[in-house]
C-alpha positions as CSV (number, residue, x, y, z in Angstrom):
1,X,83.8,32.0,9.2
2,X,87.5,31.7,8.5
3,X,89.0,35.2,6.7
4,X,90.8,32.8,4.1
5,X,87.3,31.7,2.4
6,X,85.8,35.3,2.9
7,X,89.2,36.3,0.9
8,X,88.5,33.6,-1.8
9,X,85.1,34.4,-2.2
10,X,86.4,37.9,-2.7
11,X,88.9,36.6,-5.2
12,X,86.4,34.6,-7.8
13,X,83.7,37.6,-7.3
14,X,86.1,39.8,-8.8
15,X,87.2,37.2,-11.6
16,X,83.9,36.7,-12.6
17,X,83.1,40.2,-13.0
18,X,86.2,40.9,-15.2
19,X,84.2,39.5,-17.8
20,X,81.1,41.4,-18.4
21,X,83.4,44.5,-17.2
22,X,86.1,44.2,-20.1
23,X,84.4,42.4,-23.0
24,X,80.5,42.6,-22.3
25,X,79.7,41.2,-26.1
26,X,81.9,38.4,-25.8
27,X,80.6,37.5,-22.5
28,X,77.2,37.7,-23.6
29,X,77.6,35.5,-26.3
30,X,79.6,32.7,-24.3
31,X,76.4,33.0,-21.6
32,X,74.3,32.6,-24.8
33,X,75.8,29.4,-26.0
34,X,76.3,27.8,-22.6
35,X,72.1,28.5,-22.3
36,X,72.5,26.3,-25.3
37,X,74.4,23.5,-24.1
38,X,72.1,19.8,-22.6
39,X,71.5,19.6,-18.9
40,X,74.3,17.0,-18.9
41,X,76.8,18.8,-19.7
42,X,76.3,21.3,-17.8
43,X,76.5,19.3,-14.8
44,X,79.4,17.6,-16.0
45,X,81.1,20.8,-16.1
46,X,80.0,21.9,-13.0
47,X,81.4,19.2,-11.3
48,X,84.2,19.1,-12.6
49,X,84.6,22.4,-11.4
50,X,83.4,21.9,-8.2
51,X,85.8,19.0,-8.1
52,X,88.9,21.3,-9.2
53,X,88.0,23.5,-6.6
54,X,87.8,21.0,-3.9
55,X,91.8,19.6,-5.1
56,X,93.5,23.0,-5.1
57,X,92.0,23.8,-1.5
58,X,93.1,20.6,-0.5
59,X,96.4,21.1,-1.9
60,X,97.1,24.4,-0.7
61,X,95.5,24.0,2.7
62,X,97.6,20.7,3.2
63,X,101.3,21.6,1.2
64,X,100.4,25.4,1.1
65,X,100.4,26.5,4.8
66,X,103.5,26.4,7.1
């Protein structure tokens, strides 16, 4: 597999654990209330995520390498 995804995978695993790390309560709670939240819009989010994701790889694999 390419080093640059195994480095971006690398990158978001440490991002996501900055949360519980640094503020665990507020973390918890934000968990909490997205355990809250309709399937919908959950999926909604997700995708938009995924779709966010998907543009700024593009972008930077397309205008970002020379």
């Amino acid at each position: 597999m390419n080093p640059t995804i195994w480095m971006a995978l690398a990158l978001v695993l440490v991002l996501e654990g900055l949360g519980p790390v640094l503020l665990p309560r507020i973390w918890r709670r934000m968990i909490l209330s997205m355990a809250q939240l309709p399937d919908t819009l959950l999926r909604r989010f997700g995708g938009g995520l995924v779709v966010a994701g998907a543009v700024i790889y593009y972008m930077i694999s397309v205008h970002g390498g020379s």
